[in-house]
C-alpha positions in Angstrom: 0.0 0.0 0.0 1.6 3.5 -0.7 0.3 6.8 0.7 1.3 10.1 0.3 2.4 12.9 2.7 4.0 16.5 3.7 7.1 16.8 5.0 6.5 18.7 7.9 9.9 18.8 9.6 13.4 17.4 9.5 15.3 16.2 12.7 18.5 14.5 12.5 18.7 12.4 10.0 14.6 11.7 9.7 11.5 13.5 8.9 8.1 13.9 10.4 5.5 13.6 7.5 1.8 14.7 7.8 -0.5 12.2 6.0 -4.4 12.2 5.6 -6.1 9.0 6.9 -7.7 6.6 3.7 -11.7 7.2 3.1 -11.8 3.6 3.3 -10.7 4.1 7.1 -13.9 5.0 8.1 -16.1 2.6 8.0 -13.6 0.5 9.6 -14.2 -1.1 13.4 -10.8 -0.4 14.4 -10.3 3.1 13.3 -10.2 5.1 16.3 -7.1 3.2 17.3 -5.4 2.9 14.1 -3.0 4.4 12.5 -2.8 1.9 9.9 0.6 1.8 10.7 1.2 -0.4 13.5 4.5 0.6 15.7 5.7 3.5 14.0 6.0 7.0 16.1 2.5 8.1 15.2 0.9 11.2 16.6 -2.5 12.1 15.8 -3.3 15.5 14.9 -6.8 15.2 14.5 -9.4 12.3 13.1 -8.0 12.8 9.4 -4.5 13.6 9.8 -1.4 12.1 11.7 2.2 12.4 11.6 4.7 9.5 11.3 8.7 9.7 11.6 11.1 7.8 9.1 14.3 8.0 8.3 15.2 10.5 5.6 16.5 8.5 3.0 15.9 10.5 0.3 17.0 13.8 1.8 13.5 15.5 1.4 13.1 18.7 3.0 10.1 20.4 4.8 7.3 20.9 2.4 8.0 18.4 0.1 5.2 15.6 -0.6 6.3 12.3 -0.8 5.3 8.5 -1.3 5.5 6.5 1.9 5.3 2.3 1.0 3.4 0.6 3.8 4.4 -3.3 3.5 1.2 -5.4 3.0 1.4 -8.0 5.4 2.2 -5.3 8.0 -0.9 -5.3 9.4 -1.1 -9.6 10.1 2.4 -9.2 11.4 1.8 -6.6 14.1 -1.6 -8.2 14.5 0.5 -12.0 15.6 3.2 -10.3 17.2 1.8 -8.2 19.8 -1.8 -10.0 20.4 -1.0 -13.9 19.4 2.7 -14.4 20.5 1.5 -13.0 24.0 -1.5 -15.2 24.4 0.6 -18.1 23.3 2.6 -17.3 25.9 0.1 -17.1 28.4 -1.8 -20.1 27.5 2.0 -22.4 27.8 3.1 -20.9 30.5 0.0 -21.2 32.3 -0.7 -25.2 31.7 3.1 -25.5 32.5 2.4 -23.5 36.3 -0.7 -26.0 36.6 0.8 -29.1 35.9 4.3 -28.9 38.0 1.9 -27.3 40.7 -0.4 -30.2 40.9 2.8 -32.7 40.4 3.7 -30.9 43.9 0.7 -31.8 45.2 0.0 -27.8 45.4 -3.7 -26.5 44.0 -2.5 -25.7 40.0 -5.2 -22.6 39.7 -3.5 -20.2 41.5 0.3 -21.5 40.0 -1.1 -21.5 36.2 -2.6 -17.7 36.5 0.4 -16.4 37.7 2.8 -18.3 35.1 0.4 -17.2 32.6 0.8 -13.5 33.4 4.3 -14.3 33.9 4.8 -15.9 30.5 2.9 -13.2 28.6 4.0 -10.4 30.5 7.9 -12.3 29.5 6.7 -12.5 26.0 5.8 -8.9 26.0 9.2 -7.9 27.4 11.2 -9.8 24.5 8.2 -8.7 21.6 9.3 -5.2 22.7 13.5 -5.2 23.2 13.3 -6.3 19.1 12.7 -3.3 16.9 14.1 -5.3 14.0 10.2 -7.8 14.0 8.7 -5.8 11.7 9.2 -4.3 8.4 8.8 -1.0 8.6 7.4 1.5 6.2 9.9 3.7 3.6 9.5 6.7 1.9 10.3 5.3 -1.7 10.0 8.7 -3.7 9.6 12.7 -3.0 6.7 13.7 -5.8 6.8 17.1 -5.5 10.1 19.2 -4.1 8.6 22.3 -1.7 5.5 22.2 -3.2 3.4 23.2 -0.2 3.5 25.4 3.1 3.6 23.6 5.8 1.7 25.5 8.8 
């Protein structure tokens, strides 16, 4: 998916780019808290516009609309990695607390809740320390150089 944007400021070595949200965004469910961009440093600036920080590759300067590319499967990914892998976790983790509890001879409810939050809380911990999960989003071309005034 590719989207277009405003280069609203430059800051060592990235920019912040303004971009309108997609029509198709609102008749969507989740659309209050989406950016349609998963992890990336998004700040909302009202309900149609947002801001997002990349790396300046290109060497764009404020004013200048670009093409960001948002990687299809983006979406699924973020959707597995920070809802699914932590549920897994929980759900191991937590038949793993029951069972060595009630091997003990200990009652296995209380054991399996806590090493369920502990293996998801764990999972969370790790999901967050690697920045490098997910493909992130690129700007892959500048379409206009200065062509607006950015307020």
């Amino acid at each position: 998916m590719k989207k277009s944007g405003i280069v609203v400021s430059v800051e060592k070595g990235d920019v912040v780019i303004r971009a309108k949200r997609e029509s198709s965004c609102g008749s969507c469910a989740g659309k209050s808290a989406c950016g349609t961009l998963g992890s990336w440093d998004i700040k909302k600036k009202d309900k149609n516009d947002y801001d997002i920080r990349l790396p300046n590759v290109l060497n764009a300067k404020q004013g200048d609309m670009v093409t960001i590319e948002v990687p299809d499967q983006l979406i699924l990914t973020a959707s597995m990695t920070f809802y699914g892998y932590p549920v897994l976790a929980f759900l191991m983790a937590g038949g793993l607390s029951f069972q060595m509890a009630e091997s003990m001879g200990w009652s296995g409810d209380l054991f399996s809740a806590l090493g369920g939050l502990a293996g998801a809380g764990l999972m969370w911990t790790w999901l967050m320390k690697r920045p490098n999960l997910m493909q992130m989003p690129e700007m892959i071309e500048i379409q206009r150089q200065q062509a607006y005034k950015v307020s």
